[in-house]
C-alpha positions in Angstrom: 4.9 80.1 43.0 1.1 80.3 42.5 2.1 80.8 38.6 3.9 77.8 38.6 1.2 75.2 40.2 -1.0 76.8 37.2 1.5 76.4 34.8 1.9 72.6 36.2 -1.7 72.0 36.1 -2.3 73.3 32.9 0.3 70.9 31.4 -1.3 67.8 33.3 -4.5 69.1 31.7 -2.8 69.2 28.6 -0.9 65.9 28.6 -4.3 64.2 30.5 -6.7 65.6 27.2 -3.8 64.5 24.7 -3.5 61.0 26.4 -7.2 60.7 26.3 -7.6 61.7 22.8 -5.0 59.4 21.8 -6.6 56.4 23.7 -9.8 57.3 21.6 -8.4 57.6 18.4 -6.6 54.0 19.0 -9.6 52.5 20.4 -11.7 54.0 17.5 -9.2 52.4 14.8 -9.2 48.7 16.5 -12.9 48.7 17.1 -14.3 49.7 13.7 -15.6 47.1 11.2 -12.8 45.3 9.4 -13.5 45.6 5.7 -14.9 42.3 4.5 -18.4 42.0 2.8 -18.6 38.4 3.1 -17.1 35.8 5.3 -13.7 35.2 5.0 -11.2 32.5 5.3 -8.2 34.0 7.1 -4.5 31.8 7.6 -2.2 32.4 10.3 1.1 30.8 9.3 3.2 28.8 12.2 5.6 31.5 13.7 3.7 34.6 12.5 3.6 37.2 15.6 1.1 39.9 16.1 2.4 42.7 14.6 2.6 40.6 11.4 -0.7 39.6 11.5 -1.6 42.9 11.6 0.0 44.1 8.9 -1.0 40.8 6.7 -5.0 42.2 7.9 -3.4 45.7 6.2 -2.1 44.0 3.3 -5.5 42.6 2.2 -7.6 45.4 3.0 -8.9 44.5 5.7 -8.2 47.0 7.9 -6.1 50.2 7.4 -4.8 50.6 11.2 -1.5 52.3 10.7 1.4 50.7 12.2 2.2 53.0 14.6 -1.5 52.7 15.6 -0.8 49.4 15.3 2.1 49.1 17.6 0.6 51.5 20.7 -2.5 49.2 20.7 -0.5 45.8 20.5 1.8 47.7 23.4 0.1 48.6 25.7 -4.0 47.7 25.3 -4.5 44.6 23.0 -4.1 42.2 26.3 -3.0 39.0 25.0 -0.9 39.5 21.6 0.6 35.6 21.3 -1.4 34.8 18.1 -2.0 31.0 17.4 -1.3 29.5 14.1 -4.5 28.0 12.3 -7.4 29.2 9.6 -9.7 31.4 11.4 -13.4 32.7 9.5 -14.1 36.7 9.8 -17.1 37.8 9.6 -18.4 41.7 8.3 -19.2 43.2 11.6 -16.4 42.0 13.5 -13.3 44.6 14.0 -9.7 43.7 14.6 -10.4 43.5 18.7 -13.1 40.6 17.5 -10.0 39.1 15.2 -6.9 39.0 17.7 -9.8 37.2 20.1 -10.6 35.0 18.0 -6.4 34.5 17.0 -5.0 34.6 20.7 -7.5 32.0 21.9 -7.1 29.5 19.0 -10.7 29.3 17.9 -9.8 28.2 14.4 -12.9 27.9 12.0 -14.0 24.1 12.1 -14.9 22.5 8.1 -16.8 19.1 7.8 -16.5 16.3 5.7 -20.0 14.0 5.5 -18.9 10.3 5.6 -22.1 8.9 4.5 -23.9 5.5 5.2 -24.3 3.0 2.6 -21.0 3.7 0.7 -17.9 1.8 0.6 -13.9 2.5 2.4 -13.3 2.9 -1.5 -16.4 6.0 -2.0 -14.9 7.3 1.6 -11.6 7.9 0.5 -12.4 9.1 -2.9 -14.4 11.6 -0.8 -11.5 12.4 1.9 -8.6 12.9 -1.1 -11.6 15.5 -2.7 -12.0 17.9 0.4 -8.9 20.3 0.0 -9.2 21.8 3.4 -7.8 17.8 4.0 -4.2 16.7 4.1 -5.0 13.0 2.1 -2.3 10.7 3.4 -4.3 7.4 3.6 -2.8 4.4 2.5 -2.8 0.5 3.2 -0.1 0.8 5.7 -2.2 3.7 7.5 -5.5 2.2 7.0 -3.8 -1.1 9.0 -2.5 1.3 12.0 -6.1 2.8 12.3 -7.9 -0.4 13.1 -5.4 -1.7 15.8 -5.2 -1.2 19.6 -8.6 -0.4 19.9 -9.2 -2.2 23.2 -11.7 -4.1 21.7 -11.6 -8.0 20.7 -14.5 -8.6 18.3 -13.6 -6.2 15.3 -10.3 -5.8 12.9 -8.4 -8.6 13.8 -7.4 -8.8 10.3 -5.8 -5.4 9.1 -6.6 -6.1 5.5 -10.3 -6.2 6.6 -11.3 -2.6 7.2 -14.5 -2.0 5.3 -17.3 -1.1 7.3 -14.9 -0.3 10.6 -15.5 3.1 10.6 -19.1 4.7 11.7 -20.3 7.2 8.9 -21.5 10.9 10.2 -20.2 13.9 9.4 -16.9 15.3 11.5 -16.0 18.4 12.2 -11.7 19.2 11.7 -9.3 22.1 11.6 -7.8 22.9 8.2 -4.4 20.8 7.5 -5.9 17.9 9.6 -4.6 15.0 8.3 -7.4 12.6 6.3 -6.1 9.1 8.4 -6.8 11.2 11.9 -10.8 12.2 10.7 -11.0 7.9 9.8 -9.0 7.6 13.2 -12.0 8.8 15.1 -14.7 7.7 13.2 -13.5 4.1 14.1 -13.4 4.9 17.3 -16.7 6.3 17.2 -18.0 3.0 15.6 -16.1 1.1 18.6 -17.9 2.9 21.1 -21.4 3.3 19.5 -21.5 -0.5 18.8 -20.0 -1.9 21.9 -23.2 0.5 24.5 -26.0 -0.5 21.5 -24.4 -4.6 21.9 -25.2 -4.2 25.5 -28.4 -3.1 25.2 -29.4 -5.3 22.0 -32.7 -7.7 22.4 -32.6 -10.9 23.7 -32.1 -14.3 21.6 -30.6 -12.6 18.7 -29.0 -15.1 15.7 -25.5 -12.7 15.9 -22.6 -13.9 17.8 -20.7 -11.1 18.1 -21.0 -7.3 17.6 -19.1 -7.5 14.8 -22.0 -9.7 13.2 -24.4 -6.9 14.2 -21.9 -4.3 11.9 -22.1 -7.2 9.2 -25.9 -6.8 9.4 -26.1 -3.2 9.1 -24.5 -2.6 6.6 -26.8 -4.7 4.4 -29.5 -2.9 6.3 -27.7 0.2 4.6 -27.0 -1.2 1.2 -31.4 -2.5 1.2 -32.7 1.0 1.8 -32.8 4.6 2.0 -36.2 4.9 3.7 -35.6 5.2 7.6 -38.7 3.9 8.8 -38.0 0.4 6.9 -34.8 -0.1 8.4 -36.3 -1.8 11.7 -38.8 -3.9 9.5 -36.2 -5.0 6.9 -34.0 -6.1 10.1 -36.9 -8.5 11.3 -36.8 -10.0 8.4 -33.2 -11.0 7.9 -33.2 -11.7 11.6 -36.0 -14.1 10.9 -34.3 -15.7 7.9 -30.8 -16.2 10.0 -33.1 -18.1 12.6 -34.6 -20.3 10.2 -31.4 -20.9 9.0 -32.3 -19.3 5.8 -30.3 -18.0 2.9 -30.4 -13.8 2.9 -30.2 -13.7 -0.5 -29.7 -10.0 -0.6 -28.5 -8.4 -3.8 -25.8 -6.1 -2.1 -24.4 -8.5 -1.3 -23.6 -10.3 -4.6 -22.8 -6.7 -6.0 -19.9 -6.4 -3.4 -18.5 -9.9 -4.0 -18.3 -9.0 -7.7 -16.2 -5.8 -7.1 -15.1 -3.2 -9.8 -16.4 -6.0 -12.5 -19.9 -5.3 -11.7 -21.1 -3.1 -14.4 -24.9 -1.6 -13.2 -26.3 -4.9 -14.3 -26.9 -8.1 -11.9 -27.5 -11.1 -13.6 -28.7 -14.8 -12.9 -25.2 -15.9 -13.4 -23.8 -13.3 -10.6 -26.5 -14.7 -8.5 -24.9 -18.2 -8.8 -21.6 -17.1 -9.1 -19.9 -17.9 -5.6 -18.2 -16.0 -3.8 -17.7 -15.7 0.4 -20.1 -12.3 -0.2 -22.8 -14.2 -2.1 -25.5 -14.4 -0.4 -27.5 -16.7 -2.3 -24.9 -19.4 -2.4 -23.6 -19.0 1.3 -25.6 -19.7 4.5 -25.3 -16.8 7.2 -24.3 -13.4 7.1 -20.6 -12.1 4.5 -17.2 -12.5 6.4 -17.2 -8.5 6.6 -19.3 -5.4 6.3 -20.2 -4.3 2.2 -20.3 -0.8 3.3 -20.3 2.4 5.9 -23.2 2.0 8.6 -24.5 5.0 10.4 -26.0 5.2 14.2 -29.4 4.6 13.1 -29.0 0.9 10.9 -26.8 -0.8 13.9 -29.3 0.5 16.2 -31.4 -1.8 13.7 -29.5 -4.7 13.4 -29.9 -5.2 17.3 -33.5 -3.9 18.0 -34.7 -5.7 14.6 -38.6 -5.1 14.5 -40.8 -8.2 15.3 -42.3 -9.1 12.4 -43.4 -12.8 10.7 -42.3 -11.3 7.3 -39.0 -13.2 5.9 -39.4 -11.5 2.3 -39.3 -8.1 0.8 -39.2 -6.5 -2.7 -38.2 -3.1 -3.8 -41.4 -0.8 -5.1 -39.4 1.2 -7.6 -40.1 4.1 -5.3 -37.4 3.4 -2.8 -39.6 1.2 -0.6 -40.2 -2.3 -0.1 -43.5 -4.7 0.0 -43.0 -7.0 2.9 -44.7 -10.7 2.6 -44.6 -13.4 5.1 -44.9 -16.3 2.5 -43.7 -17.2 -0.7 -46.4 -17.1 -2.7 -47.1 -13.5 -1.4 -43.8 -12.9 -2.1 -43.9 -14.3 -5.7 -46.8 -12.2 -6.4 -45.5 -9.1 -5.0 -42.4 -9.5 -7.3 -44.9 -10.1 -10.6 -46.6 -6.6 -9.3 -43.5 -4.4 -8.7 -40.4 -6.5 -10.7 -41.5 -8.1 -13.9 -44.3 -5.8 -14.7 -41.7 -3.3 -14.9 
């Protein structure tokens, strides 16, 4: 009898050490470093399961788990196994425990696309049907849908009327996301940004409607790329609309030409009508001329106070500011025709 309880005991022993060495050696095969020396874009296809994404890590050397290992593990210590579909990034360092966290709980790797101020719907999708981690499926028809039911009445009454509707920034997206649903949010981004900074705009301003103010920055946009002027150069066309003064801004002459303008503006554009022509019309363009970010609307309603009601580019990206005409005239002598 007292041979047997030894006997017994020895085998628990036995079966206890084996068990344990075998829990070790798994562990020790799931926790080392997958092989990858620099980060890695790795693709889950829709319906894959975890013992297939195992062996697609196997396939391209990036682990060498056996699948037996790989089955025990997945079994009966992995936890979670229902993989999500996606693109997920893997990073030396991180071992296939890292991975299937990163694959159970759906924490796909996030790209960005930069929408950027100052460029035109056109620019924007040329930039949306470049980025190939992008499904590109913009069209008029889509471009129509995106602008409607937005719970607001002062912007995109008029489908065909979309540049400018949509606030530039850079968004983050999934791979496969559809271009139309990255504009999607952006316009309701724009929505939302404009309709808090309308609320909050200063008092007595020449604009009628939010959708003036987006009409406002994006000139502000088009007139420069130095941040600091953006307030001042606001003030002045605020001043100008209140003195019921022509804006006579080039942008806006350059838009109302379209894909005829060829680098060069000329006295004949300048008296060339059309409803974008700033120099012929009174007021502000019927739309936007381009993409506004946060930081030019914020403009167009908290314009600087200023007496200036002129302004002429440097050469060096800025602008000298002059409260008369004859200032003006002489600035423009200095920076323009000397040059």
């Amino acid at each position: 009898m007292k041979r047997t309880v030894v006997f017994l005991l020895s085998l628990v022993f036995i079966v206890v050490i084996v068990g344990a060495s075998c829990v070790m050696y798994v562990s020790s095969q799931v926790t080392a470093p997958i092989k990858l020396k620099d980060d890695t874009l790795f693709t889950i296809e829709n319906g894959s399961n975890a013992y297939r994404t195992v062996k697609q890590l196997r396939n391209a050397g990036m682990v060498d788990v056996s699948p037996f290992i790989a089955k025990v593990w997945l079994k009966f210590f992995a936890g979670s196994t229902s993989v999500k579909s996606g693109s997920y990034m893997l990073r030396p360092g991180q071992s296939l425990v890292d991975a299937f966290t990163l694959f159970t709980q759906g924490d796909e790797h996030l790209f960005a696309v930069s929408l950027v101020e100052g460029l035109t719907l056109a620019q924007w999708l040329e930039a949306l049907r470049a980025n190939q981690d992008l499904v590109f499926d913009v069209n008029e028809q889509t471009l129509s849908n995106l602008t409607q039911g937005n719970g607001v009445d002062w912007c995109c009454e008029n489908a065909q009327h979309t540049e400018g509707v949509f606030l530039a920034d850079t968004y983050f997206f999934t791979k496969g996301t559809k271009a139309s649903d990255v504009l999607k949010r952006a316009h309701r981004a724009l929505i939302t940004f404009v309709s808090q900074e309308w609320e909050k705009r200063a008092e007595d301003l020449p604009l009628s409607s939010p959708y003036d103010a987006l009409i406002l920055a994006s000139i502000i946009e088009k007139e420069t790329a130095v941040p600091k002027e953006r307030d001042m150069i606001a003030g002045v066309f605020i001043n100008r609309l209140n003195k019921n003064m022509r804006l006579q801004t080039d942008p806006t002459v350059i838009y109302g030409i379209g894909s005829e303008f060829d680098g060069n503006i000329t006295r004949k554009h300048l008296r060339t009508a059309t409803p974008y022509n700033t120099y012929v019309i009174k007021g502000l363009p019927p739309t936007p001329i381009a993409m506004a970010g946060k930081a030019a609307i914020h403009a167009a309603l908290h314009p600087l106070a200023t007496d200036a009601l002129y302004f002429v580019a440097k050469g060096d990206g800025s602008h000298q500011f002059s409260n008369t005409l004859k200032a003006h005239n002489a600035a423009v002598r200095k920076y323009q025709l000397k040059r």
